[in-house]
C-alpha positions in Angstrom: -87.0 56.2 58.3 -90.4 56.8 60.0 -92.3 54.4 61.7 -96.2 54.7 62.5 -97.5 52.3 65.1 -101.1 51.5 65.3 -102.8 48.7 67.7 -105.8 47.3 65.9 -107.5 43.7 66.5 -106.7 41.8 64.2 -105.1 37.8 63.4 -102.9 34.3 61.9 -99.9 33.9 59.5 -97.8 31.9 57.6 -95.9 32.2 54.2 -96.0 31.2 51.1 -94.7 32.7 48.1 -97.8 35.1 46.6 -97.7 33.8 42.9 -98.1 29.4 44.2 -100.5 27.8 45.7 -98.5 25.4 47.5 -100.4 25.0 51.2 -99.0 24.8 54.7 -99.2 21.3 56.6 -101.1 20.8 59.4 -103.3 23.8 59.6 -106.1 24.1 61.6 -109.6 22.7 59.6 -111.5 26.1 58.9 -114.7 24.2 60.4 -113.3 23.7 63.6 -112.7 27.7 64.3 -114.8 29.6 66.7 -117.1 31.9 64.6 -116.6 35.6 64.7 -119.1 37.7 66.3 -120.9 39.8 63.8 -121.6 43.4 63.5 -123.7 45.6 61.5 -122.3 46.5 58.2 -119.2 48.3 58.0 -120.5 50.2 54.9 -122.8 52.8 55.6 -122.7 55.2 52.3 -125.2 55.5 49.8 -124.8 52.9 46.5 -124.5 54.5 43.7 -127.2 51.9 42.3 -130.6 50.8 43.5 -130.2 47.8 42.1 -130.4 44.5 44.4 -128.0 41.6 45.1 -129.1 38.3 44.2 -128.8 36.4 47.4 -128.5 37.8 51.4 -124.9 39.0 52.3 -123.9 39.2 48.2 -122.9 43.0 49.4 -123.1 45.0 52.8 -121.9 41.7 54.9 -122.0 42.2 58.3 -118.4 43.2 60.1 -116.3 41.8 62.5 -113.4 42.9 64.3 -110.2 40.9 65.1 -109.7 40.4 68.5 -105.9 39.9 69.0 -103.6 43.0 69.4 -101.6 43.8 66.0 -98.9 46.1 65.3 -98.8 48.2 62.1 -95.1 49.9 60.7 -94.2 52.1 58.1 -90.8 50.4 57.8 -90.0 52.1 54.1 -91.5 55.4 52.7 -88.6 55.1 49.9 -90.6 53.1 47.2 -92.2 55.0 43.9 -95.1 54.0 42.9 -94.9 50.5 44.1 -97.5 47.7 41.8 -96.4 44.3 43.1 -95.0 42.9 46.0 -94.3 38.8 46.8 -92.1 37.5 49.1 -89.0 35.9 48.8 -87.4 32.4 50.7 -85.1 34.3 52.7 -87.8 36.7 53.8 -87.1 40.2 51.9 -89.6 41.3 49.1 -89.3 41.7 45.7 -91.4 44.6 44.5 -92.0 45.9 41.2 -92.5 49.8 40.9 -94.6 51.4 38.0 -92.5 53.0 36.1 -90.5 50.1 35.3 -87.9 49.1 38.3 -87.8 46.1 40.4 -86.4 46.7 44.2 -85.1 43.9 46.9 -86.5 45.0 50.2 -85.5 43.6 53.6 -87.6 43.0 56.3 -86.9 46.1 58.2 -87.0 48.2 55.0 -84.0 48.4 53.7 -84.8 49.2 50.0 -82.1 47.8 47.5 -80.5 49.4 44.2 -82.8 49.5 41.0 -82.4 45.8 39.1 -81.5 46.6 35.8 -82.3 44.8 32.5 -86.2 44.7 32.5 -87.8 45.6 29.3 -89.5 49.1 28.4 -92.9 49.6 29.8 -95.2 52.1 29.0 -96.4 54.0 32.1 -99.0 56.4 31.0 -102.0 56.5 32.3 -102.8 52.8 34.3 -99.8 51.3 32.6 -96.4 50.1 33.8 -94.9 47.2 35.0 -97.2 45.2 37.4 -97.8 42.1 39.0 -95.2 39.4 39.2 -93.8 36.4 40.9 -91.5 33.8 41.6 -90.7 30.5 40.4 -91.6 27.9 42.5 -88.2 26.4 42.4 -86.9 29.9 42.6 -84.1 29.4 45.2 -82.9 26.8 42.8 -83.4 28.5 39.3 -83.9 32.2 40.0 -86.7 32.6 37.7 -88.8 35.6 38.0 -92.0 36.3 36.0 -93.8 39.7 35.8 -96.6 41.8 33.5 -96.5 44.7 32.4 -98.0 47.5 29.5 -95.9 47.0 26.4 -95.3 49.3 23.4 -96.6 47.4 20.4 -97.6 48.7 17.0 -101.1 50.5 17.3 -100.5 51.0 20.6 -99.9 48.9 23.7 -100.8 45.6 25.0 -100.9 43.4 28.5 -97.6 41.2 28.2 -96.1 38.9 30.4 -92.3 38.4 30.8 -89.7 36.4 32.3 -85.9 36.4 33.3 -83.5 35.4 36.3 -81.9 37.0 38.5 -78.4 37.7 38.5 -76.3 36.1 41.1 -75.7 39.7 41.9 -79.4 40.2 42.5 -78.7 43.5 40.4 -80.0 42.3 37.2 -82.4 40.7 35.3 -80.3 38.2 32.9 -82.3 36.9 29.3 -85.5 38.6 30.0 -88.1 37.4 27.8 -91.6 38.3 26.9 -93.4 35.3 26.9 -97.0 35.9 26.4 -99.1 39.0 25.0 -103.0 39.9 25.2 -103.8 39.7 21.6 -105.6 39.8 18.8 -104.7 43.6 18.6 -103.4 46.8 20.7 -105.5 49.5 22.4 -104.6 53.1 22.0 -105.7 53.5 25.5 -104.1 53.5 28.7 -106.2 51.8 30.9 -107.8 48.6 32.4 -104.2 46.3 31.8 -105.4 43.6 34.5 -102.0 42.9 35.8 -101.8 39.8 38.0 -99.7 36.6 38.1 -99.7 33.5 40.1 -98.5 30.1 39.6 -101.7 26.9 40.0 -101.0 23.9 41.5 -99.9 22.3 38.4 -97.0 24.6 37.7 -98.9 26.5 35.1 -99.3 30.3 35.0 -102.8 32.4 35.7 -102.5 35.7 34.3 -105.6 38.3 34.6 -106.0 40.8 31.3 -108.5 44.1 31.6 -110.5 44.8 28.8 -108.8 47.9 28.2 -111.8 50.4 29.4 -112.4 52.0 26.0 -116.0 51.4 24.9 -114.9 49.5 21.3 -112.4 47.0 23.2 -115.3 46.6 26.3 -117.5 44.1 24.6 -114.4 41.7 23.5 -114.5 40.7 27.1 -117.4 38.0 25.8 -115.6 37.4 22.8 -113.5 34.1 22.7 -111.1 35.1 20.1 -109.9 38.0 21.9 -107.2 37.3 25.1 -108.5 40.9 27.0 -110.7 40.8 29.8 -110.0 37.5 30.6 -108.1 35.4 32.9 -105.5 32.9 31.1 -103.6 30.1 31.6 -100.4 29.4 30.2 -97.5 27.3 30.9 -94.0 29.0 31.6 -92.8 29.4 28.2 -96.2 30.9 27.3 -98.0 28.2 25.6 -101.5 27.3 26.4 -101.6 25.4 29.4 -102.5 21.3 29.1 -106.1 20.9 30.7 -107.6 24.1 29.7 -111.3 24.6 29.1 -112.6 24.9 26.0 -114.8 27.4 24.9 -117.8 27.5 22.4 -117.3 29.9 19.4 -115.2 30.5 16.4 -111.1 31.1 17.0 -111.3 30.1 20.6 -108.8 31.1 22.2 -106.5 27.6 23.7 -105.2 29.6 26.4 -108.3 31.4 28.2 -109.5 30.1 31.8 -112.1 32.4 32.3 -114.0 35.3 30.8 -115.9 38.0 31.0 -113.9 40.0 33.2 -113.7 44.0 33.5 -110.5 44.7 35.3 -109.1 42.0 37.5 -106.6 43.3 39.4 -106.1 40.5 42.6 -106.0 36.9 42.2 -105.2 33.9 45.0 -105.6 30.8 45.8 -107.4 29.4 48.3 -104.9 27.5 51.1 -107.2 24.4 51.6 -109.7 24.4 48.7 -107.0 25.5 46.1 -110.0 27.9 44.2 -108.7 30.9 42.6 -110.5 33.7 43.8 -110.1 37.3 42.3 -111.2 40.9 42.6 -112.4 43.2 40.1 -112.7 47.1 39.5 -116.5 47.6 38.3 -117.1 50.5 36.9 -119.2 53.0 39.6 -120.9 50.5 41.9 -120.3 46.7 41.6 -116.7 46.0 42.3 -116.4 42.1 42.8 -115.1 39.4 44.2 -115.1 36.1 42.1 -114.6 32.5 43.0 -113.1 31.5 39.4 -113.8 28.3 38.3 -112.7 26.8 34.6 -114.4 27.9 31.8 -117.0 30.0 33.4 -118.4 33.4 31.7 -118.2 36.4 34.4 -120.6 38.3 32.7 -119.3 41.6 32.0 -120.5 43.7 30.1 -123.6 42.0 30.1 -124.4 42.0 33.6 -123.2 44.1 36.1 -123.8 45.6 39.5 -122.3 48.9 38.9 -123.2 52.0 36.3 -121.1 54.4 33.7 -119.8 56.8 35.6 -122.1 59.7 34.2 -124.9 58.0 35.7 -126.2 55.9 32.6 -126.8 52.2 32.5 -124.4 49.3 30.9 -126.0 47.5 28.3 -129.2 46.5 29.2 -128.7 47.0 32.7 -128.9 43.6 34.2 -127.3 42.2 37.1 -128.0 38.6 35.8 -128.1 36.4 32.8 -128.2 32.4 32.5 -124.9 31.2 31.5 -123.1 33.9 33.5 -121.7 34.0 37.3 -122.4 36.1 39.7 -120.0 37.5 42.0 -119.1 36.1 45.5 -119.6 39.6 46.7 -119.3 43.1 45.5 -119.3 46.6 46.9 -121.5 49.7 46.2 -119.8 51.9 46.3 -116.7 51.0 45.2 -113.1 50.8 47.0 -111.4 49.7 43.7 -110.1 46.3 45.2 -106.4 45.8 43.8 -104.0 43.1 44.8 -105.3 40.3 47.7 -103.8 37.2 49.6 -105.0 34.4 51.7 -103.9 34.3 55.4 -102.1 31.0 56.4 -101.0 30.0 59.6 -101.0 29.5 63.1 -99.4 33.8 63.8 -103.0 35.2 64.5 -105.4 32.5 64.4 -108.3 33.9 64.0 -107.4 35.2 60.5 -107.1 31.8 59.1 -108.2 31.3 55.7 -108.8 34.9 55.2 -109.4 37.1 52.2 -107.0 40.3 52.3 -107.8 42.6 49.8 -105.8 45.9 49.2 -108.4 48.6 48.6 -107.3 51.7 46.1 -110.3 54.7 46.1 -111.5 53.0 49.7 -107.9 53.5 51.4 -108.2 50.8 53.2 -107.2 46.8 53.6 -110.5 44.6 53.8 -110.5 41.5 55.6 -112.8 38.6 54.3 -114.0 36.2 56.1 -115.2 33.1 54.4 -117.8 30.8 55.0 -119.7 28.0 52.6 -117.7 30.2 49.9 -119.8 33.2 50.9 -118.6 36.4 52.7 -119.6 35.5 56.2 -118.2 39.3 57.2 -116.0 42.3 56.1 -113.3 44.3 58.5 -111.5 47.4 57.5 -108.0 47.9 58.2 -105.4 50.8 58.4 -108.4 52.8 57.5 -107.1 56.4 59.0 -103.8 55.5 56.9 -104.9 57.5 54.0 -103.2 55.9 51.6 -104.1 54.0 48.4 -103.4 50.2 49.4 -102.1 48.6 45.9 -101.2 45.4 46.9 -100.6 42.8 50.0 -98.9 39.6 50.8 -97.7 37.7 53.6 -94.2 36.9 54.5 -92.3 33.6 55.9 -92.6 35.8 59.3 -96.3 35.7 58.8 -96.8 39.2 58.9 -98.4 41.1 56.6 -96.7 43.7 54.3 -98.5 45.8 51.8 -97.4 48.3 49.8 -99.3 51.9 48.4 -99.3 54.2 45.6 -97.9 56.8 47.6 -95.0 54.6 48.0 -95.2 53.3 51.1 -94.3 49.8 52.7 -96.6 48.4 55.6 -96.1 45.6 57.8 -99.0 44.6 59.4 -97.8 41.6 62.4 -98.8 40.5 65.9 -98.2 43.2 68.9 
C-alpha cells in the first residue's frame, strides 16, 4: 500500500459518530479562541456570474492558514468509488461504495470483504448507494441506515434503508427500505441528494435532490412533493413528531426544509446543534445553508448560479421575501459534497470547524465560523488531485476522507 505524506498547517479533533449530533464535554467555548489571522481571498478565478452577494463575506471570505503541523496518508487506494464514510466505536470506518457495497476499514487501511445483503441500487449516472450512518446505540443494536437510487416503476427514486449487521460483520441481516422520495420517479439519473444523519432527538434528516431534469426542478417549491428537500423522519420512516408544517395543499408531514437543488453534506453544529448543509448550484452559486425548520431555500427561484449554457434561471434573482439566503456560496463552483464539524481538543485551532469535501474543486475547504457567518476559507490537500467525496472524523480525531478515485485519506496531527 502507498502512503503520501504532506505537512500542511492545519488543527483540533475529536469523534463522534458522523450521522449524531451527540457533543463532546467540556470543550473549549468557541468565544474564548484566539482569532485566525486573515488573508486575502483564496479564490482568485473569474465567477461565472456578475451578480452580487447580499451581505460582505457571503462569498470570496478571506483565508486563513492553520498553523499547527499536520500529517496527510494515503493509508488505502483499494476502495471503488467510495460515497459515504462514518466512523465506527472501535475506530474502523464503515464506507459505502457506489455501486452498491459496504466495506469495514481499519485504521491503517485495511479494507474488509464486500458486506453482502444490501438491496439493488441503480448506479447509472449520479446514482448508487450513498450516504449512511449508524445507530446511535449501534454497539448495542447494530443498526445501520443508508440511501441510495432505487429501481421503482417509471424509473428510480431517493430511498432510504436500514438493516443490522451480522455478528459476522459480513452481512446486512433484514434490510429494509424505510422511506422513499415520492410522489413519483424520475427517468433521470441525477441530483439523488444522498445524506443521512441522526438530530438530537433520535430522529432521522435525510437530504433529496430535485432530480436535475427541468420538469422535476420546480417541485423543489412544491410541498406535496418529498424531492429537493430535506426530511425528517423517525427510524421506521414515519414523519418525525415536532415537524414544521407547511402552507399549501397535500403538505407533506415529513418535510424539514425546502427548496433545495442538490444537498449533498449535512452536520450538525457541536455546540449550537444547527444543521448546516451544502449544496451543488448549478454553474456559480454552490451553497452553504444554516437549516433551520420550515424555512424555503429558494431554489429555483433564487439563485446565485446560472444554466450551464450561459442562460439565466427563472427570473434570475438572487433574492425573494420568504426565502433564505445562503450562509455562503462559491462562484465558481467546487461542487461541495459530504462535510463534518471538527470537535476536540487534537488541533485546537480547528475547533468548531466546517470541513467540506470539495468534488470539481479537488480540494477539502475549511470553514471557519463566526456569528454564523464564514469568518474565513482554507484549502486543503489541494495538489492531491483528487475528487474529495466525503469526510469525517474518527475517535482518534483525525480526519479521514475518502475520493472518487477511490482513495482513503487521513488527515491527523504531525
Amino acid at each position: 500500500m502507498k502512503l503520501q505524506t504532506n505537512h500542511l498547517w492545519v488543527a483540533a479533533a475529536f469523534f463522534t459518530f458522523s450521522c449524531t449530533s451527540e457533543m463532546e464535554e467540556n470543550l473549549p467555548d468557541p468565544e474564548d479562541q484566539v482569532m485566525e489571522t486573515l488573508y486575502p481571498p483564496i479564490e482568485t478565478n473569474p465567477a461565472n456570474t456578475g451578480y452580487a452577494p447580499a451581505f460582505t463575506g457571503q462569498t470570496r471570505a478571506n483565508s486563513v492558514k492553520t498553523v499547527t503541523p499536520v500529517k496527510t496518508e494515503v493509508i488505502s487506494s483499494a476502495l471503488t468509488a467510495p460515497w459515504g464514510i462514518t466512523s465506527m466505536p472501535d475506530g474502523r470506518l464503515l464506507i459505502t461504495q457506489k455501486a452498491g457495497t459496504m466495506r469495514i476499514v481499519s485504521s491503517a487501511g485495511t479494507v474488509g470483504a464486500a458486506i453482502t445483503g444490501i438491496p439493488s441500487v441503480n448506479s447509472n449516472g449520479q446514482g448508487g448507494l450513498l450516504g449512511l450512518c449508524l445507530d446511535p446505540q449501534f454497539g448495542s443494536n447494530k443498526m445501520i441506515y443508508w440511501v441510495f437510487s432505487e429501481n421503482v416503476t417509471g424509473g428510480t427514486v431517493t430511498a432510504v434503508a436500514k438493516g443490522k449487521l451480522s455478528a459476522s460483520e459480513t452481512a446486512i441481516e433484514n434490510p429494509t427500505v424505510i422511506y422513499r422520495a415520492n410522489p413519483s420517479a424520475s427517468a433521470g439519473n441525477l441530483h439523488y441528494g444522498g445524506r443521512i444523519l441522526f438530530d438530537s432527538t433520535g430522529n432521522l434528516l435525510v437530504s433529496t435532490g430535485e432530480r436535475s431534469d427541468i420538469s422535476t426542478r420546480p417541485l423543489a417549491q412544491s410541498v406535496s412533493a418529498a424531492i429537493g428537500k430535506i426530511i425528517r423522519i423517525t427510524k421506521d420512516g414515519q414523519p418525525a413528531a415536532g415537524n414544521p408544517t407547511f402552507a399549501g395543499s397535500g403538505s407533506l408531514p415529513e418535510l424539514y426544509s425546502i427548496g433545495h437543488r442538490n444537498p449533498q453534506g449535512m452536520a450538525i453544529h457541536p455546540t449550537t446543534g444547527e444543521l448546516w448543509q451544502s449544496e451543488h448550484g448549478p454553474r456559480g452559486g454552490d451553497e452553504i445553508n444554516k437549516v433551520t425548520a420550515g424555512a424555503n431555500y429558494g431554489w429555483p427561484t433564487i439563485t446565485y448560479g446560472i444554466e450551464y449554457d450561459g442562460g439565466t434561471i427563472g427570473s434570475g434573482i438572487q433574492q425573494q421575501a420568504g426565502m433564505q439566503q445562503p450562509v455562503y456560496y462559491w462562484d465558481p463552483v467546487i461542487s461541495p459534497s459530504g462535510m463534518t464539524f471538527y470537535r476536540g481538543n487534537l488541533i485546537p485551532e480547528w475547533q468548531n470547524n466546517l470541513f467540506v469535501a470539495a468534488l470539481s474543486g479537488k480540494h477539502i475547504v475549511r470553514l471557519v465560523i463566526k456569528d454564523n457567518k464564514i469568518y474565513g476559507e482554507e484549502r486543503l490537500l489541494a495538489t492531491e488531485d483528487q475528487r474529495f467525496r466525503d469526510v469525517t472524523q474518527g475517535i482518534d480525531g483525525s480526519l479521514y476522507a475518502i475520493t472518487d478515485g477511490g482513495r482513503l485519506y487521513k488527515i491527523s496531527k504531525q
